[in-house]
N, C-alpha and C positions, 0 to 999 in steps of 0.2 A: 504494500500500500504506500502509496505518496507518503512523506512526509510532510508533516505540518509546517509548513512557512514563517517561521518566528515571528516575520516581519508581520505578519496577519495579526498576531499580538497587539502588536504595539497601535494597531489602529483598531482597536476592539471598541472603541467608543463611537469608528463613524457606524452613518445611517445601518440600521440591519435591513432596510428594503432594497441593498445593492443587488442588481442581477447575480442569479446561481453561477454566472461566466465567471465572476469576480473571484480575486484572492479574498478579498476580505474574509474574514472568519469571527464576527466578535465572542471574543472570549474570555470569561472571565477573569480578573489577575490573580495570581498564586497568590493565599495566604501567605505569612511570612515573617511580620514584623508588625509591632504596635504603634509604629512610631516612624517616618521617612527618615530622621536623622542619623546618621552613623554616626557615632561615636570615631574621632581618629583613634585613640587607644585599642581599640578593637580591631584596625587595620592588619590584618598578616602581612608580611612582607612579600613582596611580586615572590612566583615562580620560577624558576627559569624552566622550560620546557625543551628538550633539544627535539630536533628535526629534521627532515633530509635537505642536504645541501642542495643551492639552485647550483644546476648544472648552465654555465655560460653556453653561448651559441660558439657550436665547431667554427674555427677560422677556414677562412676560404681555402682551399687549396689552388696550386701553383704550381708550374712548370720549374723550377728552379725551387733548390733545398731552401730550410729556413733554421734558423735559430729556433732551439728549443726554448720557449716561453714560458713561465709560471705565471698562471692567470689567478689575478688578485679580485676577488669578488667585489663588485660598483656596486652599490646604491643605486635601488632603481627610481625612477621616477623622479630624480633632485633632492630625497627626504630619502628614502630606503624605509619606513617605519609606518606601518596601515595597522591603526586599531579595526578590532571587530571586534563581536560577540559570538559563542560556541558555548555547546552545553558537553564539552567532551570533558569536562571536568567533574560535572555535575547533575544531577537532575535538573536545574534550573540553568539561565543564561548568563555567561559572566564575562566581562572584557578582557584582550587578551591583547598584546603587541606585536606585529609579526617584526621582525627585523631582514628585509628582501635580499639582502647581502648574505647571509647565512643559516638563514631559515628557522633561526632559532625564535620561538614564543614564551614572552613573559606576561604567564595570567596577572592582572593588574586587582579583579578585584574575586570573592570569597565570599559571596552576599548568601542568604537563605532566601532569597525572591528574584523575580528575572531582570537585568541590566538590560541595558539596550542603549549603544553609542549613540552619541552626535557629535560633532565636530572640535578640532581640538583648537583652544583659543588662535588668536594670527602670532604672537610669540612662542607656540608649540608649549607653552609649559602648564597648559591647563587644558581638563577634557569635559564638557559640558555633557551632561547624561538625562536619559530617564530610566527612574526606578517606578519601581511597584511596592504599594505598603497595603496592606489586609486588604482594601477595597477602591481604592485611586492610585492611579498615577503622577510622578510630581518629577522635578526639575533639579538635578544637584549637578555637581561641579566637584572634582576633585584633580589634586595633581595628578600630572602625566606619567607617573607613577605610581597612583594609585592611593596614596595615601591624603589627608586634610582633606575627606568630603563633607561635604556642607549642602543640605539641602537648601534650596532657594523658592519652592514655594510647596506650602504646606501638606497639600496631597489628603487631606483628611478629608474633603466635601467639596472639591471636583477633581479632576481629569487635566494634567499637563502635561504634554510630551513633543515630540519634533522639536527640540531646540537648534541653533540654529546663532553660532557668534556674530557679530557684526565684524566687518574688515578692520576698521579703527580699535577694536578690543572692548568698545566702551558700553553695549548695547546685548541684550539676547533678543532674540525674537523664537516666538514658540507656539503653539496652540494649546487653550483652554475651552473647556468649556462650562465655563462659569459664568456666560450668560444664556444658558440653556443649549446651544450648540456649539459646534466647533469653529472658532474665529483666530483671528492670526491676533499676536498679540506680540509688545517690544515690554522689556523691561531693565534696569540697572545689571549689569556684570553681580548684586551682591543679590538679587532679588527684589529690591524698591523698587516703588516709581510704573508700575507695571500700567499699559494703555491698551486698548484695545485701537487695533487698524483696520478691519475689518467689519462691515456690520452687514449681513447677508442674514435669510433665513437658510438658506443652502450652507454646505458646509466648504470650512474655508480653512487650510491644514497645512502642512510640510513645508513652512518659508524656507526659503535659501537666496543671503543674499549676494548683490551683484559684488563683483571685486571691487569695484570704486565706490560703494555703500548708496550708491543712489538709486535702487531698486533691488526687490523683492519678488523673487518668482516664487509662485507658490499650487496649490492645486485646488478644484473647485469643481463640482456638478451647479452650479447657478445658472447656466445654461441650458442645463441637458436634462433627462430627466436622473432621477436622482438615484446614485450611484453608479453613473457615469460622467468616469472627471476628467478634465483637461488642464492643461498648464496655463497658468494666469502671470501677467506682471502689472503690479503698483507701482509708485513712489514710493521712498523710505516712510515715508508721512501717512501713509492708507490711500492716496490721493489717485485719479489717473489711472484707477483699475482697466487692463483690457487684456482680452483672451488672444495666446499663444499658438496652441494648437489645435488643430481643425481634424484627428486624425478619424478614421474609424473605431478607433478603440476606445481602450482605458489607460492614462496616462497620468504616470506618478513621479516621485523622486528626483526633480529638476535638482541638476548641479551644474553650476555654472564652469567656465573651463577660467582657469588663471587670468586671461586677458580679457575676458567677457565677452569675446566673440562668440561663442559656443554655450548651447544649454543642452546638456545631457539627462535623458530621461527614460524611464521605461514604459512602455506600451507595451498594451495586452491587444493585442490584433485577435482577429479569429485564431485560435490556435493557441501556440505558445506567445509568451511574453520577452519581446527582443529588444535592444539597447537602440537609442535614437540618440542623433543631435539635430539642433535647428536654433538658426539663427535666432538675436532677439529681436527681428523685424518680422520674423515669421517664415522666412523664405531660407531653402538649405536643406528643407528636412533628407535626413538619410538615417537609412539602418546600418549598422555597426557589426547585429550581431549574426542575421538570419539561422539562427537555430531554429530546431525542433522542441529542444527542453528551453526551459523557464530561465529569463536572464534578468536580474534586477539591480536597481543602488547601486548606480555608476557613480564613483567617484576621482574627480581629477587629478592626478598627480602633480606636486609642487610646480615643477615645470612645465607643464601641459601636452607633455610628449605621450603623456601614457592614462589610460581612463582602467581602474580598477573596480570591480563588480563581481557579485552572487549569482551563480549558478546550478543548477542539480541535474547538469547532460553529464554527469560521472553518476549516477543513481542517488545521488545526496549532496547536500549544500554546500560547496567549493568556493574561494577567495581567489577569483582569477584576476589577470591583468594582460590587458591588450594595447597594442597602439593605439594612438588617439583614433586612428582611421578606421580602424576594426580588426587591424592584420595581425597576426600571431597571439593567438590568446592562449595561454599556459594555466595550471594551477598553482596557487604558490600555495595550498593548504595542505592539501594531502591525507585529511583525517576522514576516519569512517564516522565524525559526528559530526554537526551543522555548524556549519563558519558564515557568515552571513555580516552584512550591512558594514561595507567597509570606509575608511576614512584614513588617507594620508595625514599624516604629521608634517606639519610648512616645514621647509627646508630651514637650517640654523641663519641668522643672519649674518651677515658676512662683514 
């Protein structure tokens, strides 16, 4: 039997009248914990996990001998380091480090309830999250290391998740739904200050914003009928809302590529669900992935050379990475348990 798509989790709050095509799945959150806050003192220290080495690409060969070379494993992507989430630790889902240079995994976090990444601040040295506590979901932040989390909204009597840094560091942007449905929402780096952007009776979910902080793509059935969504873009401000893409499908996951020319996203077409980009004018669209199996949660790497994404065309959920263009896609995971919703680390500054 399939497995369950973790990512279906994490959006158990939208509409349950989505069409039966849908991934969605709502489901209820693992009991777990009385309380969203961790205690730092309670932190274990990361894992180290070893792995199999990424094997480099053969050198070309040549009519004429060569010098025997020791090849020194690169960092892929300008960062080398994609958090995700896997439950191959545990019955539940926990954050993990990959390091693409040597394929080693440091579990980061040891929860009793399911994690689920978001992105990691623009100085790399914070990872904004959503947790699960007894019966909502809520917004914390913890080092890139796993240790000083801090929830940042309550989680007791509504529903927050999809977080989402601003480029400047100064901003989260998330969804709640704390005004009866799900709306896009900004708030302080500590949790203050929180505003709503969005005011739709449709639902309004998954911001990600632009690299130069001046728009917000996001996802939306306000269109369509309801549970079929498309990609939206705002202003930073809620302002200037207008719809994306026009596809036949279902379209989730917008990520913008480093220089903002490119918005990477998954579509559920008839069939399987395959990896897209398309300009933010609207014009460009292209497939990436044209599989058979399910491709989801494209995420750009520092340099925008390489788009990283979840997969299950190995029979279960895989952390691959492919050219920006779609060409050569590998596993860098390798586990017989679900690796899912990936996120580069920005490259160190220079």
């Amino acid at each position: 039997m399939k497995r369950l798509l973790l990512f279906t989790i994490l959006l158990f709050w939208v509409t349950a009248c989505a069409p039966a095509s849908t991934p969605f799945i709502p489901t209820p959150a693992p009991a777990g914990r009385s309380s969203p806050v961790v205690m730092d003192t309670a932190t274990p220290a990361p894992t180290l996990i070893p792995t199999e080495t990424l094997i480099p690409p053969a050198p070309t060969a040549t009519s004429s001998p060569t010098p025997t070379l020791t090849l020194t494993p690169i960092p892929l992507g300008g960062s080398g380091e994609i958090l995700f989430t896997s439950n191959r630790g545990t019955e539940y889902s926990d954050l993990y480090l990959l390091n693409t240079a040597t394929s080693q995994v440091i579990r980061l976090t040891h929860g009793d309830s399911i994690t689920f990444p978001g992105p990691f601040s623009p100085d790399g040295s914070q990872i904004v999250f959503t947790g699960f506590g007894l019966v909502h979901s809520y917004i914390g932040v913890m080092a890139a290391d796993g240790s000083h989390v801090v929830a940042l909204t309550d989680g007791k009597t509504t529903d927050d998740a999809f977080p989402a840094w601003s480029p400047d560091g100064k901003q989260i942007a998330f969804t709640s739904r704390r005004d009866g449905n799900n709306e896009i929402y900004v708030m302080a780096t500590d949790g203050s200050h929180p505003k709503r952007l969005t005011d739709n009776p449709r639902d309004d979910f998954a911001p990600a914003w632009s690299p130069d902080g001046k728009q917000i793509a996001f996802v939306s059935d306000r269109d369509n009928t309801a549970g079929i969504y498309s990609i939206y873009l705002m202003n930073a401000d809620g302002s200037g809302v207008k719809r994306l893409t026009h596809t036949k499908g279902i379209d989730y996951t917008p990520s913008w590529s480093p220089d903002g020319s490119l918005i990477a996203f998954s579509s559920r077409q008839p069939g399987a669900s395959d990896i897209y980009v398309i300009r933010p004018d609207g014009s460009g669209l292209t497939n990436l992935t044209h599989s058979k199996s399910d491709n989801w949660s494209p995420a750009w790497s520092p340099d925008g050379q390489l788009i990283a994404f979840q997969t299950n065309r190995d029979g279960n959920w895989e952390i691959y990475v492919m050219n920006a263009n779609g060409s050569n896609p590998h596993n860098l995971t390798n586990n017989p348990a679900d690796d899912q919703m990936p996120y580069w680390r920005p490259a160190p500054p220079r």
